[in-house]
C-alpha positions in Angstrom: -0.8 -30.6 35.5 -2.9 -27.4 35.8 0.6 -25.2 34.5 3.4 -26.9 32.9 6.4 -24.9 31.3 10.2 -26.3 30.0 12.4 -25.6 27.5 12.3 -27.1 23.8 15.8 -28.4 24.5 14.6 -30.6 27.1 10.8 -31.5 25.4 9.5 -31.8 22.3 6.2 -29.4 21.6 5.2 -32.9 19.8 5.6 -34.7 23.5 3.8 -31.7 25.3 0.8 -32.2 22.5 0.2 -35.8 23.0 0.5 -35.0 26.5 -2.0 -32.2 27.0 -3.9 -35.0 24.7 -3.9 -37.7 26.9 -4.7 -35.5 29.5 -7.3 -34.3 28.0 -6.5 -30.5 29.2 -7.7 -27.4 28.3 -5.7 -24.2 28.2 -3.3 -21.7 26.4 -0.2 -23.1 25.7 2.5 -20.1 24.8 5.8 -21.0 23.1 8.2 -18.2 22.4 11.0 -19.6 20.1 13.1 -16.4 21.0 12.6 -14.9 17.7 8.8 -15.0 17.6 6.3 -16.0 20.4 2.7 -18.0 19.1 -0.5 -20.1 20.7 -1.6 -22.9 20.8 -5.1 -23.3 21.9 -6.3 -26.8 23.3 -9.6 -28.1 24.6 -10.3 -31.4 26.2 -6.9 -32.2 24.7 -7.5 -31.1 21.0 -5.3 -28.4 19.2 -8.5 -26.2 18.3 -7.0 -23.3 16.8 -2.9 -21.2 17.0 -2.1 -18.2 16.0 1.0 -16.5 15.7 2.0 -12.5 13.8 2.4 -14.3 10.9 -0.6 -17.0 10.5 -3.5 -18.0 12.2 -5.1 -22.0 12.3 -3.4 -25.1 11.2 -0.3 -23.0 9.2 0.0 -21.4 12.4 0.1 -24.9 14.5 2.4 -25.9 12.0 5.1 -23.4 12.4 4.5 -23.6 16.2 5.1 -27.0 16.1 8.3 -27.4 13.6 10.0 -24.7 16.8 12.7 -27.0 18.3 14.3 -23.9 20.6 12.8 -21.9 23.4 10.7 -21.7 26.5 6.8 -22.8 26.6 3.8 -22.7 29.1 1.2 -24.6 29.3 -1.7 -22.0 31.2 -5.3 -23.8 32.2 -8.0 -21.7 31.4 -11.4 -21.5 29.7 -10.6 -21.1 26.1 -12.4 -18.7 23.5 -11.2 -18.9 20.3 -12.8 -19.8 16.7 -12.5 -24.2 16.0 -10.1 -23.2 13.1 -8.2 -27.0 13.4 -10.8 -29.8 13.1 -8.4 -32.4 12.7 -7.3 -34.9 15.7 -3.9 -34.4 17.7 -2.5 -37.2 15.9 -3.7 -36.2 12.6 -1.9 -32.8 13.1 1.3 -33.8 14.6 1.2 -36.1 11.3 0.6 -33.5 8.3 2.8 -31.7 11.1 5.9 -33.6 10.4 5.1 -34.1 6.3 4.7 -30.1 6.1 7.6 -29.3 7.9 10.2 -31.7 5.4 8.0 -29.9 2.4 8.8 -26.2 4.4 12.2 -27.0 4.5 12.6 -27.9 1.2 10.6 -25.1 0.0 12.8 -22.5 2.3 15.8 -23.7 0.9 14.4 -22.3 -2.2 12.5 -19.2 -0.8 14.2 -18.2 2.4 12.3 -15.6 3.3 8.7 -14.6 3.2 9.0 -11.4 2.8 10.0 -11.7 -1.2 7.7 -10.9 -3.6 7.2 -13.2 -6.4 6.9 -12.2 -10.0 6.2 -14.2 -12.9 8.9 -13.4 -15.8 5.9 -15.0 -18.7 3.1 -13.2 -19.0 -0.7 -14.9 -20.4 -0.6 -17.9 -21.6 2.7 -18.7 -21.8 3.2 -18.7 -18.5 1.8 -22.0 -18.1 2.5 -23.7 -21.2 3.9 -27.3 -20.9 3.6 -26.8 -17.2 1.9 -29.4 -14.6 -0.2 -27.5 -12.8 -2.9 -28.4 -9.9 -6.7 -26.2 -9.3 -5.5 -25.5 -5.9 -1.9 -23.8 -7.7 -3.9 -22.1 -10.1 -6.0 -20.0 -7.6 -2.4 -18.3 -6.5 -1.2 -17.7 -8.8 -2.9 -14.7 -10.1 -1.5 -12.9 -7.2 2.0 -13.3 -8.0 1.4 -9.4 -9.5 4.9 -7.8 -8.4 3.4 -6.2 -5.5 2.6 -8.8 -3.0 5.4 -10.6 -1.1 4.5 -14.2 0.3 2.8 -13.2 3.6 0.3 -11.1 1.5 -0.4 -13.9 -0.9 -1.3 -16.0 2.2 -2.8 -13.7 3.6 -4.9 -13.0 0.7 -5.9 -15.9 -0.5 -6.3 -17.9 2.9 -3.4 -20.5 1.4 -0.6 -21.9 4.1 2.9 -21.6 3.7 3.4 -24.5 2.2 0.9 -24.4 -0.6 2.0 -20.7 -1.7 5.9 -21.7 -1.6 4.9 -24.8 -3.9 2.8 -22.9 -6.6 6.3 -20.5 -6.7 8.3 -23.6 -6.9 6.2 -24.7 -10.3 7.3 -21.2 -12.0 10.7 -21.4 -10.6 11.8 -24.9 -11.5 10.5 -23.9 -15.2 12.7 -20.7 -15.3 9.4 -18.6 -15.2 9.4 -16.8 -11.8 12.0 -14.1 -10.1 11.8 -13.1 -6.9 13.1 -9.9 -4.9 12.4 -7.9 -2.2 11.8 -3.9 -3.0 10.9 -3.1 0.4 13.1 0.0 1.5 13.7 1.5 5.2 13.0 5.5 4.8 13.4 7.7 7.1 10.1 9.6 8.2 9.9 13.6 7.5 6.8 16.1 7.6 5.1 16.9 4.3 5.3 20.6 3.8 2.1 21.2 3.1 -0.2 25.3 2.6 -3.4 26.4 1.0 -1.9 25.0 -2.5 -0.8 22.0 -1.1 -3.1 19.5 0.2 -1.6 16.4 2.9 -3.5 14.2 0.7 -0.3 12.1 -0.1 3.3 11.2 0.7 5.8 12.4 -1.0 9.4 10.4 -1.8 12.8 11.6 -3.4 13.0 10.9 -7.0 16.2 8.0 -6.0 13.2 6.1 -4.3 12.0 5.5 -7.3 14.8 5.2 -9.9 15.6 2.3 -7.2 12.0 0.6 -7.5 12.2 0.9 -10.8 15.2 -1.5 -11.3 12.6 -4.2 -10.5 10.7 -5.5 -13.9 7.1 -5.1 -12.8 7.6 -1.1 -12.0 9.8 -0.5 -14.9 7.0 0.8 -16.6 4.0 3.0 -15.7 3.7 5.4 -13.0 4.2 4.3 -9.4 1.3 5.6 -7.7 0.8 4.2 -4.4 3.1 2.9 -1.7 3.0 0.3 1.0 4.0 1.9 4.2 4.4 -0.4 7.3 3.9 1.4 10.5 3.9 -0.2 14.1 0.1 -1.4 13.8 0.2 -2.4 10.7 0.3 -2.1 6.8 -1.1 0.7 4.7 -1.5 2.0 1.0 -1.3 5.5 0.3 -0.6 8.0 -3.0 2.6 9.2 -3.3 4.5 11.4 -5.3 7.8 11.3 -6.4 9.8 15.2 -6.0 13.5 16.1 -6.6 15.4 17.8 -3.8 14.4 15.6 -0.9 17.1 13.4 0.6 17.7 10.0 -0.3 15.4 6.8 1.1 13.1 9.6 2.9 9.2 9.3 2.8 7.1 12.3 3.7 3.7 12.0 5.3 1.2 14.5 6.7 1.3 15.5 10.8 -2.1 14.9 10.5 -1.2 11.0 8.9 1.8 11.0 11.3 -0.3 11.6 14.8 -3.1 8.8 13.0 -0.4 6.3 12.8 2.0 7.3 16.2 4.8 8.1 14.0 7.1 11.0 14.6 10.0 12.8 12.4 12.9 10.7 11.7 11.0 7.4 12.6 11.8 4.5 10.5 9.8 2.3 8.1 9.5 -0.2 5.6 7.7 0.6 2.3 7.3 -0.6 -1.0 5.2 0.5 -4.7 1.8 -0.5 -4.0 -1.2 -1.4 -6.8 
């Protein structure tokens, strides 16, 4: 069993676990559910660490492992990875199975990652009469109208699971709203000349009468944007100018060559702290 590959249709990842397990193998084992492709990494038949774009570690084995379509292949190789799952194969094909009826649940509340939460009570209120855990707590404060889920994992190191829940607190109490302000623009060169410095991007005045229907932009200035490019996420200043066509963004050639983007490219961007 140096390679083994099949189809999710025909074999559980759960079977191929216990199996590599048993075995005692160590190797790469790639899953691609068709939609999104992730690792798991094994050594002397322990799940040591899985990534996917998303997550990294045990989330990451646990979305791997909830996949029930697709292709996968088990590769043997040395492994190099960080020991970011310390728990046995049967440990995490356990919490595996809890986590995914508690994702399911959660997603039929949240179903996507890509909303950003926002608390409607602000202070003290917020949490008045509410049970509350530590853990839910320490996410809490990054529920700040900016963030959408992936960046509150991402930020505080949380899974899935545990952000989705601390949301559910707010939302069953009629304290949170969710939405998702992310717009596609279309990419343009910023004009710029001795006076005018490529210092910033510049967006139509729409773009931000349209962010501003969202409560936590309503008021104050909108100073910064969230732009996502192909290799990634970045914050910049932007201005907001009349006479520029609608859902455009304008950035720099200088910015543009930085980031491999070219006139009339699409992106996703969104007000940024």
């Amino acid at each position: 069993m140096s390679n083994l590959r099949g189809n999710l249709q025909s074999i559980s990842l759960t079977d191929v676990a216990q199996l590599l397990h048993v075995n005692k193998k160590t190797g790469l084992l790639n899953v691609n559910s068709g939609k999104i492709a992730g690792t798991l990494f094994v050594v002397n038949g322990e799940v040591i660490h899985a990534e996917t774009p998303h997550s990294k570690g045990e989330m990451a084995a646990f979305e791997i492992l909830e996949w029930e379509k697709g292709e996968f292949e088990f590769i043997a190789t040395k492994v190099q990875s960080p020991n970011s799952i310390r728990r046995s194969v049967p440990d995490l094909l356990m919490e595996s199975a809890r986590t995914s009826d508690s994702r399911k649940r959660l997603r039929s509340i949240f179903p996507t990652l890509k909303a950003v939460p926002w608390p409607t009570v602000q202070g003290e209120a917020l949490l008045q009469g509410i049970k509350i855990y530590a853990e839910d707590r320490k996410i809490l404060p990054f529920f700040d109208g900016y963030r959408d889920f992936l960046d509150v994992m991402a930020t505080t190191e949380q899974n899935e699971v545990a952000v989705l829940q601390a949301a559910s607190i707010l939302w069953d109490a009629g304290r949170l709203k969710v939405f998702q302000p992310e717009a596609q623009v279309n990419v343009v060169v910023l004009k710029t000349g001795f006076f005018k410095k490529g210092d910033h991007l510049e967006a139509p005045k729409s773009l931000e009468a349209h962010w501003r229907q969202h409560d936590p932009y309503a008021v104050g200035p909108i100073t910064n944007v969230r732009v996502v490019w192909p290799n990634g996420p970045a914050v910049e200043p932007v201005q907001f100018v009349t006479g520029m066509n609608d859902f455009t963004l304008a950035i720099s050639k200088d910015l543009m060559g930085s980031w491999g983007l070219h006139e009339g490219d699409l992106v996703q961007a969104r007000p940024a702290p």
